[in-house]
Structures are given as structure tokens and as C-alpha cells.
C-alpha positions as CSV (number, residue, x, y, z in Angstrom):
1,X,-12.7,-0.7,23.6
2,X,-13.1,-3.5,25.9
3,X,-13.8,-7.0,25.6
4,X,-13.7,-10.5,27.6
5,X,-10.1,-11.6,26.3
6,X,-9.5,-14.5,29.1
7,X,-11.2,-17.1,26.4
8,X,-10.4,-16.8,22.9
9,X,-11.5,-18.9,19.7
10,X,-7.6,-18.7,18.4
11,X,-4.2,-17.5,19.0
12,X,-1.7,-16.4,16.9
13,X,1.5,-13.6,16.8
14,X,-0.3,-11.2,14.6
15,X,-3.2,-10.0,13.7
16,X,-3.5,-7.5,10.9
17,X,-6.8,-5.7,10.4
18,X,-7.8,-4.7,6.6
19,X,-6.1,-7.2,3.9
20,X,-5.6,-4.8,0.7
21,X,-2.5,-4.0,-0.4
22,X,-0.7,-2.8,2.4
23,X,-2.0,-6.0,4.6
24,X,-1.5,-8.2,1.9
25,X,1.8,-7.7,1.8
26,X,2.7,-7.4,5.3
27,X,0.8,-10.8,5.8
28,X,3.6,-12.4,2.7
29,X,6.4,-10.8,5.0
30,X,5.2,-12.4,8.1
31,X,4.7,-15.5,6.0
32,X,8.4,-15.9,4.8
33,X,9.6,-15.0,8.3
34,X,7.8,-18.2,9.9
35,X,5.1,-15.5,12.1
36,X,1.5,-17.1,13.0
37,X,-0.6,-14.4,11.3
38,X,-4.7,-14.1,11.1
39,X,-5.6,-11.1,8.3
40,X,-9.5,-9.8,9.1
41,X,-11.2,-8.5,5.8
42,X,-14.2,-6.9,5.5
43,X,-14.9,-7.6,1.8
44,X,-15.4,-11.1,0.6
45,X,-13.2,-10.4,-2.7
46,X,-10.5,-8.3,-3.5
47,X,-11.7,-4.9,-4.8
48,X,-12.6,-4.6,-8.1
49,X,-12.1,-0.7,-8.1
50,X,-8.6,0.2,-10.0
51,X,-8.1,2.9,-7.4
52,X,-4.3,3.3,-6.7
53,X,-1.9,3.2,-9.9
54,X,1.7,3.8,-9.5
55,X,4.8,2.1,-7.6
56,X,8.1,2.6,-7.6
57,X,11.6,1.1,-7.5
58,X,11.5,0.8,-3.9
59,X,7.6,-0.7,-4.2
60,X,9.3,-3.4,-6.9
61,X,12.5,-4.1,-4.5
62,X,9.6,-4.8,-1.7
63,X,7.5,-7.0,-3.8
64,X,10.9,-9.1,-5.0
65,X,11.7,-9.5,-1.0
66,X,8.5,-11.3,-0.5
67,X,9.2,-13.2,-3.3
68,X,6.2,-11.7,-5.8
69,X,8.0,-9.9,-8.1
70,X,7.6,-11.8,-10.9
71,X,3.9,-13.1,-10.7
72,X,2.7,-9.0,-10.0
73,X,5.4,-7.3,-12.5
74,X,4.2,-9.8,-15.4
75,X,0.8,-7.7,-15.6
76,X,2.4,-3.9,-14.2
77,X,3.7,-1.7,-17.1
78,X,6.9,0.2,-17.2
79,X,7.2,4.2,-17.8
80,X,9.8,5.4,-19.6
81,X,8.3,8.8,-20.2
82,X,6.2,11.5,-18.8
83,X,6.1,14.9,-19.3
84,X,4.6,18.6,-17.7
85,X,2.5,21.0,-20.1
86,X,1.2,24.2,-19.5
87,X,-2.6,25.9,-20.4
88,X,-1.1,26.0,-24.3
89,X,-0.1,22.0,-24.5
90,X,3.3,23.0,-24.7
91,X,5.7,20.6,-22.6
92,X,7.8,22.8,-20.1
93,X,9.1,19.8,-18.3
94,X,9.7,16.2,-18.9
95,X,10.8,13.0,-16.6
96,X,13.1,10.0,-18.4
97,X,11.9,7.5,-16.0
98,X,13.1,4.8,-18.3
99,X,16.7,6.0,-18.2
100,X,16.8,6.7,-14.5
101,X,18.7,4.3,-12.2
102,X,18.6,5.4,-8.1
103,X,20.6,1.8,-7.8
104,X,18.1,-0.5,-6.0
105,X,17.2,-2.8,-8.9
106,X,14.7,-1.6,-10.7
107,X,13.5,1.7,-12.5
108,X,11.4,4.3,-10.6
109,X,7.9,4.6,-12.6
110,X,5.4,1.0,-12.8
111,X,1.5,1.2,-12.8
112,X,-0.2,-1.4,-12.0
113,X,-4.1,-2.8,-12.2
114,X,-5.1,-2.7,-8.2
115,X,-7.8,-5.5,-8.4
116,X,-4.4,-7.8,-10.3
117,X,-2.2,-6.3,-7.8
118,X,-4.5,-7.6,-4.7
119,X,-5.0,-10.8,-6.2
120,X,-1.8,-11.6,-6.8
121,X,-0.6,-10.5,-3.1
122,X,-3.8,-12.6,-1.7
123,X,-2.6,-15.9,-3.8
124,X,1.0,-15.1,-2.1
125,X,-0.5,-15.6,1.2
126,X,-1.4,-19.4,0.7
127,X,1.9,-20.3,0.2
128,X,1.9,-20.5,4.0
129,X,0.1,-23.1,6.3
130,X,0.4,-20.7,9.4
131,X,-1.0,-17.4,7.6
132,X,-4.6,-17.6,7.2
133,X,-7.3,-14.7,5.7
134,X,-10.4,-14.5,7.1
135,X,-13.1,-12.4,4.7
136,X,-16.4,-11.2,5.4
137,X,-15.4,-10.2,8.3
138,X,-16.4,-7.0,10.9
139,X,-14.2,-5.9,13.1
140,X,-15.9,-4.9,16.5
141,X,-13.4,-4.5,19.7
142,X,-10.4,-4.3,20.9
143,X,-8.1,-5.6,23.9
144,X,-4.4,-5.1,25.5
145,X,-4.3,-7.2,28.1
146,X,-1.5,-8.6,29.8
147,X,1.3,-7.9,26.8
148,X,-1.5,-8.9,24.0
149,X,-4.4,-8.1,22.3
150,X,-7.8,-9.6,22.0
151,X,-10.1,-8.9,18.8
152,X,-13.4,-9.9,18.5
153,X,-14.9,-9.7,15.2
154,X,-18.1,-10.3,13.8
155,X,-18.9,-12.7,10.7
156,X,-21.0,-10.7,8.1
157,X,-23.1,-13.8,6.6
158,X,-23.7,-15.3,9.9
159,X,-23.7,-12.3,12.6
160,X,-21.6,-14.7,15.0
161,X,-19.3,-13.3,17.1
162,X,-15.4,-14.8,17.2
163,X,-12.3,-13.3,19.6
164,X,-9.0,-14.3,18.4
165,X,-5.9,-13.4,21.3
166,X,-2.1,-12.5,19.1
167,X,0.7,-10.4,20.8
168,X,0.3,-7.7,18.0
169,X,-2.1,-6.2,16.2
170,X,-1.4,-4.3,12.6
171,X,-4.2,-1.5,11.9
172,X,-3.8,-2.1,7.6
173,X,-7.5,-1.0,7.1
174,X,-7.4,2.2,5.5
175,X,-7.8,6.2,6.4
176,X,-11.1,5.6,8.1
177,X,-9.2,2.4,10.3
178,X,-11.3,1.3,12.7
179,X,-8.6,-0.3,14.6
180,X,-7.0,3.5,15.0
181,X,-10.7,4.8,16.0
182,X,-10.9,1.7,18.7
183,X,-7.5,2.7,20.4
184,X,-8.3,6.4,20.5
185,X,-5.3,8.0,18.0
186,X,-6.3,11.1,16.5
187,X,-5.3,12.0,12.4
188,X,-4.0,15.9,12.1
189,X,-2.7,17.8,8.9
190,X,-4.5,19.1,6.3
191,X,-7.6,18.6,3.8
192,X,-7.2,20.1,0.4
193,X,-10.5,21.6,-0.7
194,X,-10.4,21.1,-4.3
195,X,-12.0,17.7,-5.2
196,X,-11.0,15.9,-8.0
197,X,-12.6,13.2,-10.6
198,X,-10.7,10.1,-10.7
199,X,-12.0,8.3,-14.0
200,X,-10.7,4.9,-15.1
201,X,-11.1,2.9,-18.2
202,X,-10.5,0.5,-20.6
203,X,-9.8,1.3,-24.3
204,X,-10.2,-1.0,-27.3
205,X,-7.0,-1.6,-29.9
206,X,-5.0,-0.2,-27.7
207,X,-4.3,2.7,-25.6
208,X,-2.2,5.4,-26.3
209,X,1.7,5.7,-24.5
210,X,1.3,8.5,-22.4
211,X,1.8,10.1,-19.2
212,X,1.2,13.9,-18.7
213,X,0.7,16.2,-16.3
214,X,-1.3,18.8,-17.7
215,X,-0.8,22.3,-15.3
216,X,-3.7,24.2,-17.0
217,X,-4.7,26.6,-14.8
218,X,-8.3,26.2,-16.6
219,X,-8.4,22.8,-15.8
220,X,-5.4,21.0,-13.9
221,X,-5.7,17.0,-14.9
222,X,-3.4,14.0,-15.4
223,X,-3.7,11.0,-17.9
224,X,-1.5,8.2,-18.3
225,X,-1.4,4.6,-19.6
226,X,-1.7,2.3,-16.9
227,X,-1.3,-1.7,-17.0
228,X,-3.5,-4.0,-18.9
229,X,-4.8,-1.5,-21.3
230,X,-5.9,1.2,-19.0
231,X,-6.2,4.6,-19.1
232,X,-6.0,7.0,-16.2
233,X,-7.5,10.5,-16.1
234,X,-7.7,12.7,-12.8
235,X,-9.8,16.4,-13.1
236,X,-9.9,18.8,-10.6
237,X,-13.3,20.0,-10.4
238,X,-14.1,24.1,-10.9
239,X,-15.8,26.4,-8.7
240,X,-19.8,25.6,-9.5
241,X,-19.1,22.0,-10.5
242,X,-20.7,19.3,-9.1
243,X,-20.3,15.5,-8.2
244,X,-23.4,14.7,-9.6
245,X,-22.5,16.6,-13.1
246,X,-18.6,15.4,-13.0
247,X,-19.4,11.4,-12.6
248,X,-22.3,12.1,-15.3
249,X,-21.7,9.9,-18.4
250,X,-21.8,13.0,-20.9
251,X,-19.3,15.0,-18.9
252,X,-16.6,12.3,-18.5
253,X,-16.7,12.0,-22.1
254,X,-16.2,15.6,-23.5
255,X,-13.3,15.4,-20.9
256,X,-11.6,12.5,-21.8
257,X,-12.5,13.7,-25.8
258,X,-9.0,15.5,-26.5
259,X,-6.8,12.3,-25.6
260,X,-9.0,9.6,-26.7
261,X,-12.0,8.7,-28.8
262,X,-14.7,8.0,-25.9
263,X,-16.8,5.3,-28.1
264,X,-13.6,3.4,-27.5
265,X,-13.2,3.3,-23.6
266,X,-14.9,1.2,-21.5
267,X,-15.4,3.3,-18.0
268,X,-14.7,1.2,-15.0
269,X,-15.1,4.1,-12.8
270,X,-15.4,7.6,-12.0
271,X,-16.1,8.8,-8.8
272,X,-15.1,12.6,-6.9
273,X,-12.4,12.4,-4.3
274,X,-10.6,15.1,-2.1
275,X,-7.7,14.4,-1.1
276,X,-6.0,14.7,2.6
277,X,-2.4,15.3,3.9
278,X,-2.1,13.7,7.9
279,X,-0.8,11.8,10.0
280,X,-2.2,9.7,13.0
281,X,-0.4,11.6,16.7
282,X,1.2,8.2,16.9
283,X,1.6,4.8,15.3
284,X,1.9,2.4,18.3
285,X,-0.6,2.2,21.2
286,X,0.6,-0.4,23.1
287,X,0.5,-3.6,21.1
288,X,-1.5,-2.0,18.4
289,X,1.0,-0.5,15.0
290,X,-0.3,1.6,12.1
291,X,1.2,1.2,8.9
292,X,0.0,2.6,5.1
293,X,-3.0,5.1,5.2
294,X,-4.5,4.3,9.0
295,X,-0.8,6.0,9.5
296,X,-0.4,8.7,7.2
297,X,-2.2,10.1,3.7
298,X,-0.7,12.0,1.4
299,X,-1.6,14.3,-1.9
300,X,-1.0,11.9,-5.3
301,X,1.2,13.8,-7.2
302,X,4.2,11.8,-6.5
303,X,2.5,8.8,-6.2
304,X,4.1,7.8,-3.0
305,X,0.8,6.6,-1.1
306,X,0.7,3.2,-1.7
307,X,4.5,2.6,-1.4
308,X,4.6,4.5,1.8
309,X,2.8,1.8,3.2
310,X,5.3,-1.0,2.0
311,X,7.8,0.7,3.2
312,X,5.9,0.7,6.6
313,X,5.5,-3.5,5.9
314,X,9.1,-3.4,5.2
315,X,10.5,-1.8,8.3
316,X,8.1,-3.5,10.5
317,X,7.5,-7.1,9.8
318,X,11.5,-8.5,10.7
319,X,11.2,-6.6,13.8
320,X,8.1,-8.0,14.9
321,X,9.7,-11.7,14.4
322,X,13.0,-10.7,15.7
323,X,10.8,-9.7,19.2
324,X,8.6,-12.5,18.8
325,X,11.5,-14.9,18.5
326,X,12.9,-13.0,22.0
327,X,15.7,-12.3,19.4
328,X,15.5,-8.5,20.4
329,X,13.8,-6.8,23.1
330,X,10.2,-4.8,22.6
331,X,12.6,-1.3,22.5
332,X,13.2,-2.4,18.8
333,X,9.7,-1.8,17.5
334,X,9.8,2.1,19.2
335,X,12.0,2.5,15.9
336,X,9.4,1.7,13.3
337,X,8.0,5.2,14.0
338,X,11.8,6.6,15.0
339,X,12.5,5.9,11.1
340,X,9.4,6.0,9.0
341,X,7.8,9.0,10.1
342,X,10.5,11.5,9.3
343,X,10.3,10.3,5.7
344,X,6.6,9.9,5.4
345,X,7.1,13.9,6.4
346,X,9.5,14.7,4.0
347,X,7.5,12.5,1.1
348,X,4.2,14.4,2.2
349,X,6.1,17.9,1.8
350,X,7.6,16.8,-1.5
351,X,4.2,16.1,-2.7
352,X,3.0,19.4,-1.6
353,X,5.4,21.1,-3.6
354,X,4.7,19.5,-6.9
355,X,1.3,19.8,-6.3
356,X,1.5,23.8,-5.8
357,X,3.9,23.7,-9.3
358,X,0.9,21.6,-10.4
359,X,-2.0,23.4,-9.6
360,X,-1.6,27.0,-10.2
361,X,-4.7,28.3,-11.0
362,X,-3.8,31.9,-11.7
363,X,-3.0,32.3,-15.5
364,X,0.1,34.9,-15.1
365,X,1.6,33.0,-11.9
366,X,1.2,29.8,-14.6
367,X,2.9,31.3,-17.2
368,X,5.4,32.7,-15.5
369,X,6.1,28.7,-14.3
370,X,6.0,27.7,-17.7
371,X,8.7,30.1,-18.8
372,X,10.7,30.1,-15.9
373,X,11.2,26.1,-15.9
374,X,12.2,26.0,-19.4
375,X,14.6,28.6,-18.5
376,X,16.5,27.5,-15.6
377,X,16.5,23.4,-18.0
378,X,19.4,25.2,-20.6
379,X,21.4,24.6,-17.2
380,X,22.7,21.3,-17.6
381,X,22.8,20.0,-14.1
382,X,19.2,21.5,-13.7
383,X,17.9,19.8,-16.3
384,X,19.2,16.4,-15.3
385,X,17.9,17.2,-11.7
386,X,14.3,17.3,-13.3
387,X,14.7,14.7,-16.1
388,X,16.4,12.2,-13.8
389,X,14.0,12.4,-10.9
390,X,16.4,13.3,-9.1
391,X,14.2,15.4,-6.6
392,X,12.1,12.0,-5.3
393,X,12.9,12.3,-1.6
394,X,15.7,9.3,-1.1
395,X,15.6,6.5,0.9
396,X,17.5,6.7,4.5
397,X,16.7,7.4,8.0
398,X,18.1,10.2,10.3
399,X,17.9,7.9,13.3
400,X,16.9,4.5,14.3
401,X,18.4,1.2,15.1
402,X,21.7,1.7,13.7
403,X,25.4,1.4,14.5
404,X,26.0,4.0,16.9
405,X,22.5,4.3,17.7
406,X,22.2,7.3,14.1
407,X,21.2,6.5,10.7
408,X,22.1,8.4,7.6
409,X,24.3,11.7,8.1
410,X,26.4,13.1,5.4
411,X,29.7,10.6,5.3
412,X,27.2,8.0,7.2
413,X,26.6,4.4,5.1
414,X,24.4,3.4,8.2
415,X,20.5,4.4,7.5
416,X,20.9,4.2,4.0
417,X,19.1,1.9,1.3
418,X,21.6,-0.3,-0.2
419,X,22.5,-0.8,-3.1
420,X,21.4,-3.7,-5.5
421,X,23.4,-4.3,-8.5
422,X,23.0,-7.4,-10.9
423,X,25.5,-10.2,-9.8
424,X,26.9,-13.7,-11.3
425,X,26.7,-16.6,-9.6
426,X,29.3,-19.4,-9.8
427,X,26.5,-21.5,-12.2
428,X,27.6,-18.3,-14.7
429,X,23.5,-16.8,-14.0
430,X,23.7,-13.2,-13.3
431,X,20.3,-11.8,-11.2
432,X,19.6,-9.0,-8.7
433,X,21.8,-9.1,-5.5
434,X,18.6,-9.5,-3.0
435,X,18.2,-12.8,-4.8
436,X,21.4,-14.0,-2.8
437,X,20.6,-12.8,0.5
438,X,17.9,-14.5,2.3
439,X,15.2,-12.7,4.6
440,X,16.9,-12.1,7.2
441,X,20.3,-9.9,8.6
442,X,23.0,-10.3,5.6
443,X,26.6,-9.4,6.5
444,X,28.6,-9.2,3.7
445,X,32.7,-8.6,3.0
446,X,34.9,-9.3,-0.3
447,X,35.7,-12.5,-1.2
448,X,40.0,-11.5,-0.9
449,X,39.5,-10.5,2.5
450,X,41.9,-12.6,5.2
451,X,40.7,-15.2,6.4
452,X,40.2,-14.2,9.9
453,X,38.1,-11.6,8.6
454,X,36.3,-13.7,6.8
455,X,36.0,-16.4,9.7
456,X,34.3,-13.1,12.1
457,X,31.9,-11.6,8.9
458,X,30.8,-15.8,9.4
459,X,31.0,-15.7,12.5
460,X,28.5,-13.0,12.6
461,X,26.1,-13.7,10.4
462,X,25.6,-16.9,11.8
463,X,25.1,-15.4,15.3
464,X,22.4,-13.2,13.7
465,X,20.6,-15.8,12.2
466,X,21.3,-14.4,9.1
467,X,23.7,-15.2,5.8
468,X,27.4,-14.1,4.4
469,X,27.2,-13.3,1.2
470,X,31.0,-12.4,-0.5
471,X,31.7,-10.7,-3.6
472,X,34.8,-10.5,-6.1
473,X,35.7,-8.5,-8.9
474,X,34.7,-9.7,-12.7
475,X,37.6,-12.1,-14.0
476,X,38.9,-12.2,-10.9
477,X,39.0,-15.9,-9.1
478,X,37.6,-15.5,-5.5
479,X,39.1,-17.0,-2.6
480,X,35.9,-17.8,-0.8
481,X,33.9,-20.6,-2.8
482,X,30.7,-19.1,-2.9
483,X,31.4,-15.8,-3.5
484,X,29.1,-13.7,-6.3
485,X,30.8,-11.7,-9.1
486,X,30.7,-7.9,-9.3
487,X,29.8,-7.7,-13.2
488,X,29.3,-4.1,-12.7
489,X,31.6,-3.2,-10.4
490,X,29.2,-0.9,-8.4
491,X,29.7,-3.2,-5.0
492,X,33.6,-2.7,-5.0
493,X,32.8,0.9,-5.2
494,X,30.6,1.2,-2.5
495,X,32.7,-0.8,-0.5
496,X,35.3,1.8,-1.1
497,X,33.5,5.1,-1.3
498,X,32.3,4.4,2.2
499,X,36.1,3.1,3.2
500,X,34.3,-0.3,4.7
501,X,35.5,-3.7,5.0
502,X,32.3,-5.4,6.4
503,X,28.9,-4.1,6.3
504,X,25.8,-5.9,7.7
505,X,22.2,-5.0,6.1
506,X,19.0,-5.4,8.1
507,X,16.5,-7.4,6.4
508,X,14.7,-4.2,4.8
509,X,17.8,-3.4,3.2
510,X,18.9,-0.9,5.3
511,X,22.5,-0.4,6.4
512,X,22.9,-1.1,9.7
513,X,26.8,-0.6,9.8
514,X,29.5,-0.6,7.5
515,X,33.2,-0.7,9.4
516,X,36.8,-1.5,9.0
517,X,37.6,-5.2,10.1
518,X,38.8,-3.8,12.7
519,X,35.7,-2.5,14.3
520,X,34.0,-5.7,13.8
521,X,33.8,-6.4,17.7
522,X,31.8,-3.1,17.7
523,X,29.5,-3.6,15.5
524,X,28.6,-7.2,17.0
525,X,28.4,-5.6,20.3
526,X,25.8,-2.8,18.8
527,X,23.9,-5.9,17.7
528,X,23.4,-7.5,20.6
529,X,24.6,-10.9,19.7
């Protein structure tokens, strides 16, 4: 683990070990919040393997902050639709994706092309002089010395040697991190025996819109549409079967046969995976984080792995500056693991469950699913539990750093993900409300509000470093110049389901508090500022 840290060829804040996704976009968060950042990568190119598939809202929401939506969304493609079968083909449960609305911005079901995904993120990264990507790289030791950390890697084409010195270090480099090996943190949970066959392709004049899960106890598999004119198929292998047979040309294509013509897909790749459920003991050693899969791993039947790891980005990049910038004290970054990990849990359980609903093997236990779902759907409020997604685990944290020291409890506006409605600005453009609010804390109030009130929300968010954003009603004139217009009214309900005058978000869109004006003095003290 050790190595001579007094001389170093660089320094920097951060250093973030593996740049796919996860690092990627933790490096553009750094970026817009002004941090020195060095990413280490392995790999001279972005990988050309379409290996994860599916984000959601909260996945879009994250990209938007970073300000990528637009150049990654222009090449993801939008479910509307997907559906459960059973061993007969006979759908026993569906999911309106395209009609569901959690209230954060965008709907909850994208796939994307990984090696378009990874480009894009990388090309976000030059957008900033002081965050720099080093590729072809190995990483070989690590440091904490004297409130830092000292990595020496090795350069692939040239076998020299480098050290570079930063206060952090971010292990982004996958379930086998190295950097989570070097600093001695043990992964425990579970490995599910049954392996699957991921297979991914191309598909001449078109591919077909689908997305099904089909809970054959024969064979369980998935296929879906994915961006770019992919196809998706996953197969869970049977008791005899083996890799060498499954990834065989011959077999891919009598199992792709009953959803598409196989002389017309192109196979990109196809490859046997089993799939793991953990979590590392901890996610900080020292100076050393874990975010995404060097963190936690989880079974893909929600397709929550991915954007558990920007959510991990998310939470932890603004308090990494706000520490940096002696803004906040080191105690700050204990909450990263405070409020992810419960959440990573629950997502992990969640997962589990669909994946038992999903993978009965036994053909009685499956029909009696089969019948059973379809049954308890000619409830009305069951089926829009199931169509509307409605069981996705939501976003909010139990406990963290939060107004009162608690997040989310059952009256609680603190700890949850806040809302983001489409606005009008006073040029008479309406867009999403995180396109007004800056990357940094937001404190926000109504436009009407007196003006001493308003004078102490400015107050605030000027002390924070952060901006006031005000809102009025449609049609209604507001008294502060710069205020944004409700169009749908869902802000001026919030504001009044939670009984709130002023309510400050953290930069991940978090609540952090949400009072009555006169609690303001409070909440400022709870912030330190």
C-alpha cells in the first residue's frame, strides 16, 4: 500500500481512479464546481462493449446538472412501454413508462448505447482546463499521508512510473476496484448462481419497439429495443449448459429466432455473466471514497446499477468542493455513506424481489404468478401501482445532513428529491426548473413574499454561495423582478402541502429544509453560515 509520497510529479484536489461512466461524470461535476481533478484510465478508448443499457429519470436529472443532457439524450431512446409474460406469451403485467411522471423532469425508462454514453461524458470533460484524463494508464499504489493521498501509477506504452499527490481519492474503477483492494475494504452479499447470456446487436431496417420481460420458467430472458437501433436480449442459462455452447454463433441465433430474423442482426456481443448483490464494509477509508460498483452491485432487473452510481457522483462531488473550499468541515463527507447506503439497500432488495417474481423456475409456482397478478390488476389502485411504477424505491434519505440533523420522515420535506416542474422565464421561454438554479445551494421563496422575507431568503443564499430563485403564480405579476412562473402550478403546491415559506435545496437536489419565515434564523444556523 505504501509509497514515497514526499515528491510527487503533480498535485491536484481529486483523483478519481477508473473513468467510465460513473468517473466520467463525477469528473463533469467536479469540473463545473471549479475542483483540480486528474481521472486515471486504464483503457486508451472508451469501451466499445454496449454493456449497461438503462437510466432513469433521476440518471437524466443528473446528466442535465452537469450540463449533458442534451448532447447524451439526442442518441438515448425513450420507453413508453414494457410488459411481463408468462411460459404461454400471455402478458400478466405491463409498465406505462411513457405516461408515468415521479415529478423530477423527466420520464423514468431511457436506454442508451454505453460506448455513445462514454464518449459523450469524456468530450464533457474538456470543457475544463483544470480537469485532465490520463489513459493508458495502471494504477499501482496507494498513500494517506498527512490529510492526502499519493498515487503512483504506471504508463502502459512506456512502463514509467508517475506519483501524482490530491486530498481525495475516488475509487470509480469497477467491482474488481483496485483502489478498494489497495486500501484493504472487503465486498459481502451475495452471488446468484445462475449465469446469464447477455447478447447485443444491431438489426438492419429497423428494430422492432419492444421491451419484455419474459418469466418462462423454461427459459427466463429479457429483450428490448435499445438506442441507435439495438436490440437487447439476456438468457439465463439451464442446468447442463455451457459458456462455450451459449456464446456459440448457432445458439445465439435459434434464441434470438422468435423476436427477430437473425440474418438481420449484426452481434456486437455475447458473452456469460453471473450476477452479484454486495456491498463494500465501508465507502471511505480515510481520504479514499467508493462510489458506483467498487461500492455496491446489484441484480439487473430494475436497472438501477448504473444510476446508483450517479447518484453516488451526485451526493458526493458538492461536498468534496464545499470541504475543499474550507466551506464545511471534513464531518460533511461521513454523510455520503450516512445517505446513500440505506437506499443502495433498499434498491438492492427491490431488485431481489422482481427478480424472484422474475425467475421462477417451477412451472405451478409460475402459473400460479401469472394468475394471481392478473387478478389482484381488476383492483384499480393495484393496477396503477404496477402500471405506474409506482413500486421503484423513491428518492429520499432517512438521515444525513439535514435541518435538524434527519432527512425524510413521514410529514418531513427535508431528505427528499425535489421537485422539478417546467417554468417560464420573464423572456416568455418555459424549461426545466434546474435550468434556473445554478450548481450550487438554491434557496428559494415566492415572489409575494414581504420583503423582509425576501431580503433574508437573499440574504441566505448569498451567504451560501448559492442563488434565490422566486416563483409566482401563471398570470399573476410578481413582485420580485426575476421571479419564474409556475405554468403548472406544482411549485405553489408543494410550497403548501409542506406548509413552507422558504426552502433551501442542496446542490443534488435534495431538501435540506423547508420552514416558515419565521424559522429562517434556524435554518441558517443549521447551515453553518
Amino acid at each position: 500500500m505504501g509509497c514515497d509520497n514526499q515528491q510527487a510529479d503533480m498535485q491536484v484536489d481529486v483523483i478519481i481512479s477508473g473513468c467510465g461512466p460513473v468517473g466520467a461524470l463525477t469528473g463533469n461535476l467536479l469540473g463545473l464546481l471549479g475542483v483540480r481533478t486528474l481521472l486515471l484510465e486504464r483503457d486508451v478508448a472508451p469501451h466499445a462493449e454496449p454493456r449497461a443499457f438503462s437510466c432513469d429519470d433521476e440518471g437524466l436529472r443528473i446528466y442535465q446538472s452537469a450540463g449533458l443532457l442534451e448532447v447524451l439524450q439526442k442518441d438515448m431512446k425513450q420507453t413508453h412501454f414494457a410488459e411481463y409474460v408468462g411460459g404461454s406469451g400471455k402478458r400478466f403485467a405491463e409498465l406505462h413508462t411513457g405516461a408515468t411522471d415521479f415529478g423530477f423532469g423527466h420520464t423514468p425508462l431511457w436506454f442508451f448505447h454505453q460506448p455513445l454514453l462514454e464518449a459523450g461524458l469524456r468530450d464533457g470533460l474538456r470543457r475544463f482546463p483544470h480537469v485532465e484524463l490520463r489513459q493508458g494508464v495502471t494504477f499501482t499504489t496507494v498513500d494517506q499521508r498527512a490529510g492526502g493521498v499519493t498515487v503512483r501509477y504506471r504508463e502502459t506504452a512506456t512502463g514509467e512510473e508517475r506519483t501524482v499527490r490530491a486530498r481525495y481519492l475516488l475509487a470509480c474503477d469497477g467491482a474488481r476496484s483496485s483502489v478498494r483492494k489497495a486500501v484493504g475494504i472487503p465486498m459481502s452479499g451475495k452471488s446468484y448462481g445462475e449465469p446469464w447470456l447477455a447478447v447485443s446487436g444491431t438489426i438492419d431496417g429497423g428494430a422492432p419497439d419492444i421491451c419484455r420481460f419474459v418469466c418462462d420458467p423454461k427459459r427466463p430472458a429479457f429483450v428490448a429495443t435499445g438506442a441507435v437501433n439495438q436490440l437487447r436480449w439476456e438468457f439465463m442459462l439451464m442446468p447442463g449448459e455451457t459458456r462455450e455452447h451459449m456464446e456459440n454463433p448457432e445458439t445465439i441465433a435459434k434464441l434470438i429466432a422468435p423476436y427477430v430474423d437473425p440474418k438481420r442482426v449484426k452481434i456486437e456481443r455475447a458473452t456469460v455473466y453471473t450476477f452479484h448483490c454486495l456491498s463494500a464494509e465501508r465507502w471511505r477509508e480515510g481520504n479514499v471514497f467508493l462510489l458506483g460498483d467498487a461500492a455496491h452491485t446489484m441484480p439487473p432487473f430494475m436497472g438501477q446499477g448504473l444510476v446508483s452510481g450517479l447518484r453516488d457522483a451526485a451526493n458526493l462531488a458538492w461536498k468534496l468542493k464545499r470541504v475543499l473550499n474550507g466551506q464545511a468541515s471534513d464531518a460533511l463527507l461521513d454523510t455520503y455513506e450516512l445517505e446513500r447506503r440505506p437506499h443502495v439497500s433498499d434498491v438492492q432488495q427491490l431488485c431481489v424481489r422482481v427478480g424472484h417474481l422474475f425467475l421462477a423456475r417451477n412451472p405451478m409456482v409460475a402459473a400460479a404468478r401469472d394468475v394471481m397478478m392478473r387478478t389482484l390488476q381488476k383492483i384499480p389502485r393495484v393496477r396503477r401501482f404496477i402500471q405506474g411504477f409506482e413500486f421503484k424505491q423513491a428518492p429520499l434519505h432517512a438521515k444525513g445532513y439535514y435541518f435538524g440533523g434527519k432527512g425524510a420522515g413521514a410529514k418531513d420535506a427535508q431528505g427528499t428529491y425535489f421537485i422539478q416542474p417546467k417554468v417560464r422565464l420573464e423572456s416568455g421561454r418555459e424549461v426545466l426548473l434546474d435550468d434556473t438554479l445554478g450548481n450550487d445551494f438554491t434557496v428559494m421563496c415566492r415572489a409575494d413574499a414581504p420583503a423582509a422575507e425576501l431580503a433574508a431568503a437573499r440574504e441566505l443564499a448569498e451567504s451560501l454561495g448559492g442563488t434565490l430563485v422566486t416563483f409566482s403564480p401563471t398570470a399573476e405579476k410578481a413582485n420580485a423582478p426575476s421571479a419564474v412562473e409556475d405554468v403548472t402550478g406544482k411549485l405553489s403546491e408543494w410550497f403548501s402541502r409542506h406548509t413552507a415559506d422558504v426552502v433551501v435545496l442542496r446542490p443534488d437536489r435534495f431538501v435540506f429544509g423547508a420552514v416558515k419565515a419565521g424559522r429562517l434564523p434556524e435554518l441558517r444556523e443549521a447551515l453553518g453560515v
